[in-house]
N, C-alpha and C positions, 0 to 999 in steps of 0.2 A: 415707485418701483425701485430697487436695488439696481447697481453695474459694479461694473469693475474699472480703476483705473491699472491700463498696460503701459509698462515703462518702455517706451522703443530707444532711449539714450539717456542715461542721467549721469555723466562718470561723477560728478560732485554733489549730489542733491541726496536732502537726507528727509524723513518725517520727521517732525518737531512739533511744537507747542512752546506755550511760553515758561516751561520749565518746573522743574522739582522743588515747588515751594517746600514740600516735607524733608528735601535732601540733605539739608545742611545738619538737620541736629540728629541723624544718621553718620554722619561724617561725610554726605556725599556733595560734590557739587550739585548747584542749580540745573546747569546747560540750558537748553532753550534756546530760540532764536535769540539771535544776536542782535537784531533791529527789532527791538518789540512793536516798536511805533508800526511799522511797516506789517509787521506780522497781524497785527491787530485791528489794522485798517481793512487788509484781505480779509478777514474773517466777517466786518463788519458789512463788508459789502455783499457778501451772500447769505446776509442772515444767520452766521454760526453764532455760538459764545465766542470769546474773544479768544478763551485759550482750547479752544477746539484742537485737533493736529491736524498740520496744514504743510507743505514741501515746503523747504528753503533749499534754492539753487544757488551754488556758489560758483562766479568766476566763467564756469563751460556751459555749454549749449544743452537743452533738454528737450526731448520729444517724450507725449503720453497722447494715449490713445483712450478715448470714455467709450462703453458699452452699452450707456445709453446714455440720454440729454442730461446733460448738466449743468449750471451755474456759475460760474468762475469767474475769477478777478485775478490780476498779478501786481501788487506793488512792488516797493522796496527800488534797488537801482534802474537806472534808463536801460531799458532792453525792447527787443524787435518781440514782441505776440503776435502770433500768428495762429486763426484757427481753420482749419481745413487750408491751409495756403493764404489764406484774407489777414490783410494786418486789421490789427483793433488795438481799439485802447486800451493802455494801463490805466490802474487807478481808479474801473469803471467796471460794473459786472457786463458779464459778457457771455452771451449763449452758447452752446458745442451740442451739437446733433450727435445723436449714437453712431461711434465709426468714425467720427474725425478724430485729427492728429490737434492736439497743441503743444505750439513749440516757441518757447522762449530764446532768444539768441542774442546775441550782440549785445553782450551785459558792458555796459560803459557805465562815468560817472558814477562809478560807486560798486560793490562786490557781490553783494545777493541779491534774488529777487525772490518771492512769496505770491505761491498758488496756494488759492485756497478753494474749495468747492462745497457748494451750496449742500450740507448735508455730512458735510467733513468723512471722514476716512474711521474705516474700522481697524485697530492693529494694537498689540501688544501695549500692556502700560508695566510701569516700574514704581512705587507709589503715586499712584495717582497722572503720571506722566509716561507721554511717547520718547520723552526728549532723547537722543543716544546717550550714553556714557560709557566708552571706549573704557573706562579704567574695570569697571564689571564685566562688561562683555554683552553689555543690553546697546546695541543696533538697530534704529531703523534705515540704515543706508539704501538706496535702489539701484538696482539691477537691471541689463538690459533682462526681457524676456518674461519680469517679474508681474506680479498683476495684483493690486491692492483692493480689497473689498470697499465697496462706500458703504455707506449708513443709510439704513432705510429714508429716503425720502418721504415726508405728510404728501406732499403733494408736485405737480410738476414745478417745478422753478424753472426751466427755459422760458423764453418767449422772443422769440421774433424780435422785437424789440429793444432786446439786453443787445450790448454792442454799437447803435446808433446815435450814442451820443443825448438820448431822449428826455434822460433829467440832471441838470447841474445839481452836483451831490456836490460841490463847491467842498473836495477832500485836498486838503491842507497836504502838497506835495515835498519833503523835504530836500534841498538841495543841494550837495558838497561840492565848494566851490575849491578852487585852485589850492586855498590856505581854509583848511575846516578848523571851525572853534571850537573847541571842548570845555565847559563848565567845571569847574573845582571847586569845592570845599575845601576847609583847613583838616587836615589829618590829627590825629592824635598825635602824632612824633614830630611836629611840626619846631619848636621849640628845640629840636636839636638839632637843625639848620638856622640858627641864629645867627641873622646879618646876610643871610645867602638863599634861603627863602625864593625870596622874590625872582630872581633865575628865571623860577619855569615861567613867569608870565613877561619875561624883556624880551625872548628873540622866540622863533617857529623850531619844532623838531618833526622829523621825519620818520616815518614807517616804516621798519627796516622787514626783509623779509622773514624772521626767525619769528614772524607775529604768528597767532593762530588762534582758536577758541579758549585757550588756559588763558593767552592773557598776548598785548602787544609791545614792544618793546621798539622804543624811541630813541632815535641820535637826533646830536644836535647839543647843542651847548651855550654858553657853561655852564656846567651843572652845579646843583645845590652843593655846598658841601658838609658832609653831619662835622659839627666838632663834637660829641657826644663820644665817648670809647667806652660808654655800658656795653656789655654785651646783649644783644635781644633776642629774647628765647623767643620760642616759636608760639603765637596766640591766634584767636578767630580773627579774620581779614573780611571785609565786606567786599562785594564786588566793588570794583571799580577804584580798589585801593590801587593809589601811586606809590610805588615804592622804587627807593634811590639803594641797589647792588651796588654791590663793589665792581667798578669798571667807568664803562665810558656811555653807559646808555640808562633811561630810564624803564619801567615796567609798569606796567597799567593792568591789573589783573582783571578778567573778562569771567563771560557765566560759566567757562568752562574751568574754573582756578579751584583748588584746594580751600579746604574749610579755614583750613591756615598757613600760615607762614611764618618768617622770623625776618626779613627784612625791616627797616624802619618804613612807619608810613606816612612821607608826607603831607598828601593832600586824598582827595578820593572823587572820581569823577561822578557827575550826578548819574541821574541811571537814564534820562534821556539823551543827555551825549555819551552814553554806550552806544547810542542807537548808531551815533556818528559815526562812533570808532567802529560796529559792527559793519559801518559798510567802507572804512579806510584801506584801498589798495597800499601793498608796498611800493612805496615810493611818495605815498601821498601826506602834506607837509600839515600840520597841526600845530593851532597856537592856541595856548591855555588861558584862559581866562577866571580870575580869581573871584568870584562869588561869595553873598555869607547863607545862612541856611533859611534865614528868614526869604533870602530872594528865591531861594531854591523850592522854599513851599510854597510859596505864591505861584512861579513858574508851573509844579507838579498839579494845583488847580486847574489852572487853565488848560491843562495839557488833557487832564481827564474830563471837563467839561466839553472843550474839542472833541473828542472822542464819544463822547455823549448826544450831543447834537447830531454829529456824524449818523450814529444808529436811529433818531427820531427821525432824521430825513430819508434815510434808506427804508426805516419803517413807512414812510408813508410811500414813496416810489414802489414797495411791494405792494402796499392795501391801492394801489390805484392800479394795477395787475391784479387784482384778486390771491394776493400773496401773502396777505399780514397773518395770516394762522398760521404760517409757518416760520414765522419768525422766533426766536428762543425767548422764554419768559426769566426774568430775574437772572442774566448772566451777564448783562451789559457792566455791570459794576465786581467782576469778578479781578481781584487785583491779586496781584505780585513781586511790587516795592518791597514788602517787607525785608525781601532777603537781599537789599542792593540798597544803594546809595539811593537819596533824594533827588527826584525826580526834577528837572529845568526846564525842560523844553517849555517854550512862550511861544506858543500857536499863532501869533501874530507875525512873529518874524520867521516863520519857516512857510 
């Protein structure tokens, strides 16, 4: 059966997906969730494709109301769920009867969180993507009062049982501790911070709040210094380039950055600690850590075979509900590296 999701509060919460693979050789950015990791774990636990559109709540509290039963999960940071008033698990699919409220709150430990429903969301796409892009004027932001169509469901996905804790789906939780670590690569312009380099990985920098979805920017010190006085015209930048402005802070550009830039670029963060920076408050302190690309592709294995296992296990938790027909055929491996830095995250230590 078809419903509607009714937004009763979301002042920060937008529709998303994992972003405009085709945007960039348009000239547009990626966007997308900002924690892929998290976004794609949601998706995985209700049986979507990975880049299904799914909400990303940032920072403030959110109520929505389903029309009828549905399927849900919330990753992404520590926050309060609550369905009809009952707390439940993150990180777990989780049943809502037609007419209840869910309501994510008390977002700690990190910045968004990710609903995703069993059946995902019907709404506007822009090549191939729901993701916003503020610079066009294409929005999926929500609204109180508003009401988002779902996607025909195959079949019921509720069940009684969703929410009880009934199968360890053993989902790889990430965690930002006090000092989060970010993965780097060597940049292309690296060579002109000769002898000063090394900087970003001897002390921690901090989130200042001028951070946002174009990109975050970092105090803290001391900084690289270029001895280079070429002038640098503006070229393509991958996500996750670091680059050293003129001033006293560094720049980490995110999914929401320009196709380019003209800064020099030191280093480039891999694209699983975006995930990190996608959920670093301001204020929250980051120490870089310098990697080579061989480690970095080792890491991005393991991080999609995590992700892989994750879907056979949830496949079998549905086929033992009488669920496995509705699970999505050939999307498990649908990727989106291409347009960002090399992937790190090592599923062992998160």
């Amino acid at each position: 059966m078809t419903g509607t999701l009714i937004v009763e509060a979301a002042p920060m919460a937008i529709i998303t997906d994992l972003g405009r693979t085709r945007g960039p050789r348009f000239g547009l950015p990626a966007n997308g969730a900002l924690d892929q990791y998290s976004a794609r774990v949601a998706n995985i636990l209700v049986g979507n494709a990975e880049h299904d559109p799914l909400i990303e709540v940032t920072a403030s509290d959110a109520r929505f109301t389903v029309t009828a039963d549905a399927l849900v999960s919330v990753t992404g940071a520590d926050a309060e769920l609550r369905i009809g008033g009952e707390l439940k698990p993150m990180w777990e699919p989780v049943t809502v009867r037609a007419g209840q409220t869910i309501s994510v709150s008390d977002i700690t430990a990190g910045l968004r969180c990710y609903l995703a429903l069993h059946g995902s969301f019907e709404v506007e796409r822009l090549l191939d993507s729901c993701a916003p892009d503020p610079a066009m004027g294409f929005s999926s932001a929500l609204i109180a009062g508003a009401s988002v169509p779902l996607r025909r469901s195959a079949g019921a996905a509720a069940n009684d049982h969703w929410g009880h804790s009934l199968f360890n789906l053993r989902v790889l939780r990430p965690h930002i501790g006090e000092v989060a670590q970010v993965d780097v690569i060597d940049g292309p312009d690296i060579a002109e911070f000769s002898g000063t380099a090394d900087r970003l990985f001897q002390d921690t920098f901090t989130v200042t709040d001028k951070s946002n979805h174009v990109g975050l920017r970092l105090s803290g010190g001391p900084l690289p210094v270029r001895t280079s006085r070429t002038e640098k015209l503006s070229r393509a930048v991958p996500i996750g380039a670091l680059e050293v402005p003129p001033g006293d802070e560094l720049l980490i550009l995110h999914r929401g950055r320009g196709v380019t830039a003209g800064y020099p670029v030191l280093g480039v963060v891999t694209s699983t600690s975006l995930d990190v920076l996608g959920q670093a408050r301001p204020g929250q302190r980051i120490s870089l850590r310098r990697i080579d690309a061989e480690q970095a592709i080792s890491h991005a294995r393991a991080w999609r075979a995590e992700l892989s296992a994750l879907r056979e296990r949830v496949a079998l938790a549905f086929s033992s509900l009488g669920l496995a027909a509705h699970l999505p055929s050939g999307s498990a491996h649908r990727a989106t590296a291409g347009d960002g830095a090399v992937a790190s995250r090592d599923p062992t230590s998160r």
